[in-house]
N, CA, C and O of each residue as an XYZ file, in Angstrom:
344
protein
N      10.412     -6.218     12.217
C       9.325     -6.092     11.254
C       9.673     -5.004     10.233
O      10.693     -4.317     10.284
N       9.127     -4.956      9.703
C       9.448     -4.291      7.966
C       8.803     -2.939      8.426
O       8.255     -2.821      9.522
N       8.890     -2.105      7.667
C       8.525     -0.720      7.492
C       7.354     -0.462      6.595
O       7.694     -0.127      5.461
N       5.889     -0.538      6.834
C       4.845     -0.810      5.767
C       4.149      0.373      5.695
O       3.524      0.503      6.747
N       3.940      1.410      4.858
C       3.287      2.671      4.203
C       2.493      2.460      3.223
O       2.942      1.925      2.210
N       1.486      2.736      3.285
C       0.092      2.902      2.133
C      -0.470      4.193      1.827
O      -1.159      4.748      2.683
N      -0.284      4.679      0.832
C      -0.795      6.049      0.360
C      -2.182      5.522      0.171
O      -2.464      4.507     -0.466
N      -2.911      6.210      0.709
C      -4.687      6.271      0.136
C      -5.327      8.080      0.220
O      -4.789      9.172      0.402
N      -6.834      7.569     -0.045
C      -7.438      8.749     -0.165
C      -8.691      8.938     -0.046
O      -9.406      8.592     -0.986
N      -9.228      9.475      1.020
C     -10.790      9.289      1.765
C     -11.885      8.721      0.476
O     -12.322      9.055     -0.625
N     -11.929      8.063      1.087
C     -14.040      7.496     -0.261
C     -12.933      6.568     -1.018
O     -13.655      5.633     -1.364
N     -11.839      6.299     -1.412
C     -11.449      5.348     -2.147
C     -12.038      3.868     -1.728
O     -11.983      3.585     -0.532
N     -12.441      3.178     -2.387
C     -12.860      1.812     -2.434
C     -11.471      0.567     -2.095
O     -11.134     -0.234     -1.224
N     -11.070      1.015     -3.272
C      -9.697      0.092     -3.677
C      -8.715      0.227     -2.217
O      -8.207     -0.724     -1.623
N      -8.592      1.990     -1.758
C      -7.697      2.219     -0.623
C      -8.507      1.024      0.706
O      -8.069      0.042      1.307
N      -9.621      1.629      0.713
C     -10.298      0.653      1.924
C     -10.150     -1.050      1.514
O     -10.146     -1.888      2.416
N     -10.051     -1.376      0.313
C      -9.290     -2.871      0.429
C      -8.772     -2.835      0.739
O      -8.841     -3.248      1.896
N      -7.637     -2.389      0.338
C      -5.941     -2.184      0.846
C      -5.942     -2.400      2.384
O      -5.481     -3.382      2.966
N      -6.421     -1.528      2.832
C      -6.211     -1.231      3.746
C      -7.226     -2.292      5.119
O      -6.663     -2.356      6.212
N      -8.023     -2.719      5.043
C      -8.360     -4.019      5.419
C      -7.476     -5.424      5.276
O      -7.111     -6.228      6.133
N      -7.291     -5.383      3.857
C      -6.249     -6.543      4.074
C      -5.051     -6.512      4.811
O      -4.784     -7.517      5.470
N      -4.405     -5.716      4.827
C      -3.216     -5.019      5.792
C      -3.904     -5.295      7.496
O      -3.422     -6.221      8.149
N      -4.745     -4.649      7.953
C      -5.525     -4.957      8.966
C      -5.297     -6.412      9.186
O      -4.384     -6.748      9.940
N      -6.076     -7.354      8.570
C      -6.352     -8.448      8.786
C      -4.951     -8.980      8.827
O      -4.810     -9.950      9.572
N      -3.945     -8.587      8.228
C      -2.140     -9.650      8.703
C      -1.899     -9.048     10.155
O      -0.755     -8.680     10.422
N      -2.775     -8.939     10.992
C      -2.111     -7.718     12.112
C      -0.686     -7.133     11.994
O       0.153     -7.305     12.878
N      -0.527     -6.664     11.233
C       0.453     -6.314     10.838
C       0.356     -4.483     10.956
O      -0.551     -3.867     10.397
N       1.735     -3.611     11.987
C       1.853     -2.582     12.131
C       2.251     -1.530     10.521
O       3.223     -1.805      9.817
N       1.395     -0.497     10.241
C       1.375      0.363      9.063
C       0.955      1.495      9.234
O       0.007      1.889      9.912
N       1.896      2.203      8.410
C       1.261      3.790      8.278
C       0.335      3.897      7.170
O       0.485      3.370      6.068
N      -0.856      4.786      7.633
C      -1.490      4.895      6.207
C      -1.522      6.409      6.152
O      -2.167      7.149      6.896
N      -0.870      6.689      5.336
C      -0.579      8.649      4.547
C      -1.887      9.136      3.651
O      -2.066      9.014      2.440
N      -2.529      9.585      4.413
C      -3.352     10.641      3.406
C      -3.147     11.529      2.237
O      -2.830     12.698      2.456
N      -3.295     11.098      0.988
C      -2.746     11.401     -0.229
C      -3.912     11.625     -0.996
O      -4.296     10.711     -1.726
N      -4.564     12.731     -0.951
C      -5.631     13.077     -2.229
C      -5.161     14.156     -3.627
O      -4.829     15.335     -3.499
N      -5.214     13.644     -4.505
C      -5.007     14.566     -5.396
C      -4.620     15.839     -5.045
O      -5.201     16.418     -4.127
N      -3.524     16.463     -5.782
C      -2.739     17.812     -6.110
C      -2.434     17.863     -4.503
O      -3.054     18.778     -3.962
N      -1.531     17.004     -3.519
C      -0.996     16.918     -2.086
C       0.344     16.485     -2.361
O       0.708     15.653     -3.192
N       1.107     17.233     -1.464
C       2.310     16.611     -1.842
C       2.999     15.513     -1.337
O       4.155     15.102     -1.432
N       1.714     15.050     -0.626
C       1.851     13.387     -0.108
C       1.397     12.587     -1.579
O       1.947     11.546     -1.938
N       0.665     13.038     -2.098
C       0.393     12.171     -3.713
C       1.233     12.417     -4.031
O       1.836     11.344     -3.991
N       2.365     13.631     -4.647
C       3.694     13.946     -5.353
C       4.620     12.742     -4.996
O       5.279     12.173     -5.867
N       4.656     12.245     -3.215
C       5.443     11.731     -2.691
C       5.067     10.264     -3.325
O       5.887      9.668     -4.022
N       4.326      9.957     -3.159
C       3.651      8.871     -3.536
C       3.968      8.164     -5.009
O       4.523      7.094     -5.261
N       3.392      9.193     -5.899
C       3.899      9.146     -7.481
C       5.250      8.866     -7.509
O       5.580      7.702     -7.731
N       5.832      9.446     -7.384
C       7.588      9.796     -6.967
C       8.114      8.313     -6.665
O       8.728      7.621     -7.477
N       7.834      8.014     -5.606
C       8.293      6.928     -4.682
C       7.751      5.372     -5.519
O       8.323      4.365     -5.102
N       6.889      5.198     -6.444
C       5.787      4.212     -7.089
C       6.832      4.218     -8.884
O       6.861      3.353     -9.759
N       7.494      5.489     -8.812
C       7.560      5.119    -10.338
C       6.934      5.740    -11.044
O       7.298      5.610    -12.213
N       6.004      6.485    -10.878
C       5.234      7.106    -11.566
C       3.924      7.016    -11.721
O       3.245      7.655    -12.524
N       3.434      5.939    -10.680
C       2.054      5.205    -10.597
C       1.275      6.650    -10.001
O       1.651      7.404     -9.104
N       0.281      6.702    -10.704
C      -0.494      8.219    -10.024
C      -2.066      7.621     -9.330
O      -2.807      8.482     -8.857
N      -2.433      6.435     -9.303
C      -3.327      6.231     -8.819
C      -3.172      5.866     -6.738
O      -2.154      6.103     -6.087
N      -4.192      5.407     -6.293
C      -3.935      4.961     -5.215
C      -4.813      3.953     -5.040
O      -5.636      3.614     -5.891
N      -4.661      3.383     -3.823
C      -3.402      3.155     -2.973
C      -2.446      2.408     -3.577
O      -2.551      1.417     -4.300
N      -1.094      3.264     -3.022
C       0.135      2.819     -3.087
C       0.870      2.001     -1.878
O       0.609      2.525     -0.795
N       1.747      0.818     -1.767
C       2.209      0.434     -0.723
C       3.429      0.008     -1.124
O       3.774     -0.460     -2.209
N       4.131      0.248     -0.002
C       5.838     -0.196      0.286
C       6.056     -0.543      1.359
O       5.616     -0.048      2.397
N       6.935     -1.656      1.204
C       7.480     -2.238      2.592
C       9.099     -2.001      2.320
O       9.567     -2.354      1.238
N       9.883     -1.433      3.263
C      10.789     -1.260      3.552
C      11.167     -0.139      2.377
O      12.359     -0.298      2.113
N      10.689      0.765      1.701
C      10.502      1.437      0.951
C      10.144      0.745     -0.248
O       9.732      1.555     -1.079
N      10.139     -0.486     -0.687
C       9.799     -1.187     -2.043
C       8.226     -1.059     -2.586
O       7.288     -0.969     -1.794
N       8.084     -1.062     -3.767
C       6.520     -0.610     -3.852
C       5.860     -1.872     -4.010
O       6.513     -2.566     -4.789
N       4.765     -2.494     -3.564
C       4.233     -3.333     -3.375
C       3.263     -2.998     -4.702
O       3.106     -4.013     -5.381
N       2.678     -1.995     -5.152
C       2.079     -1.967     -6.164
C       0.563     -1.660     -5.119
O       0.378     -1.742     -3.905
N      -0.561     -1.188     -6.573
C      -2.051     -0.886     -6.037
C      -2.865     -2.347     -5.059
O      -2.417     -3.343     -4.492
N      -3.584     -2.046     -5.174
C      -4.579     -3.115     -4.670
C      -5.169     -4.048     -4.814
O      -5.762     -4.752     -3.996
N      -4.978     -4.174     -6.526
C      -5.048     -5.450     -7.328
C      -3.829     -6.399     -7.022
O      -3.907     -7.626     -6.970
N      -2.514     -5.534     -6.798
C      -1.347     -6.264     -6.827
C      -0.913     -6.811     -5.304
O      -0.184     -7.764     -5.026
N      -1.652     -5.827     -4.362
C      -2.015     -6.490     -3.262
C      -2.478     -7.784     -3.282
O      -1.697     -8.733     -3.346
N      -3.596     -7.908     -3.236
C      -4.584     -9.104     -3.987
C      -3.862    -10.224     -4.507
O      -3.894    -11.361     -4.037
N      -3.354     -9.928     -5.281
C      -2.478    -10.914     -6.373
C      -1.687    -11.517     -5.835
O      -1.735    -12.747     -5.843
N      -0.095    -10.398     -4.799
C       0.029    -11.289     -3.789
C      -0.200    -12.109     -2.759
O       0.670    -12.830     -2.272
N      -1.623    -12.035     -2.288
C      -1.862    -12.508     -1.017
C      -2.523    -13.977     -1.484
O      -2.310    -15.019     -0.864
N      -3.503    -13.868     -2.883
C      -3.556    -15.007     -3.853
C      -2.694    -16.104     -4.007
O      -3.091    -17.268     -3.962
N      -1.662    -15.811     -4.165
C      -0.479    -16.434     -4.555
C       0.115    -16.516     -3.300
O       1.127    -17.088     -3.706
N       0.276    -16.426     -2.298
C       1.018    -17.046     -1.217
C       2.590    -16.078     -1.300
O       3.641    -16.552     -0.869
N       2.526    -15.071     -1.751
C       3.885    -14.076     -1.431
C       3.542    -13.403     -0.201
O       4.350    -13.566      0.713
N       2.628    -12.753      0.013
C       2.532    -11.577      0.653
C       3.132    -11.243      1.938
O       3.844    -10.286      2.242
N       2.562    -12.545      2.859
C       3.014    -12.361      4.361
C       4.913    -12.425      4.266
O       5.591    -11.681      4.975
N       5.310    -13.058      3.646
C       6.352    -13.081      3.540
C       7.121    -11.724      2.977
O       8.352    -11.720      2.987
N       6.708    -11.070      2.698
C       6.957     -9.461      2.183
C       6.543     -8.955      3.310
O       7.477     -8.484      3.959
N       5.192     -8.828      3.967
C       5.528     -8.692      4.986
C       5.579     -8.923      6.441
O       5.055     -8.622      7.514
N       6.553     -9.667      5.847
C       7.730    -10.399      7.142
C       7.010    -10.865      8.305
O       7.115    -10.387      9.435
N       6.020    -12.155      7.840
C       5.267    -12.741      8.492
C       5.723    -14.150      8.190
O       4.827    -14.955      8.446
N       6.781    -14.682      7.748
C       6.725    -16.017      6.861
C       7.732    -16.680      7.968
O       8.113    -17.843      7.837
């Protein structure tokens, strides 16, 4: 199985999508606590490209993008296959 990390950040909305949909692939993930000025957000930003919002996700270090792009994949029939459910 792939290596799956989600940066979020308590009361986020978007993170608690994220992070439900992830749930629901039973699929094993870390989720990193990243709130503003942390240097788990630095890590985060860093690791995304420069994306400063959250949640962030990567599988196998690749950035999966926010929670819309979550969405988008799972819409479209990519996702499980990213991660490595297909």
């Amino acid at each position: 199985m792939p290596e799956i990390k989600i940066y979020t950040q308590p009361g986020c909305p978007y993170c608690m999508r994220a992070v439900a949909l992830l749930k629901s692939k039973n699929v094993q993930f870390a989720e990193v606590n990243a709130p503003r000025g942390t240097p788990e957000r630095d890590e985060a930003i860093s690791l995304s490209g420069g994306q400063t919002t959250v949640p962030q996700t990567f599988v196998d270090g690749k950035s999966l993008g926010g929670c819309d792009d979550l969405m988008r994949l799972e819409r479209t029939g990519q996702l499980n296959g990213l991660l490595g459910l297909s």
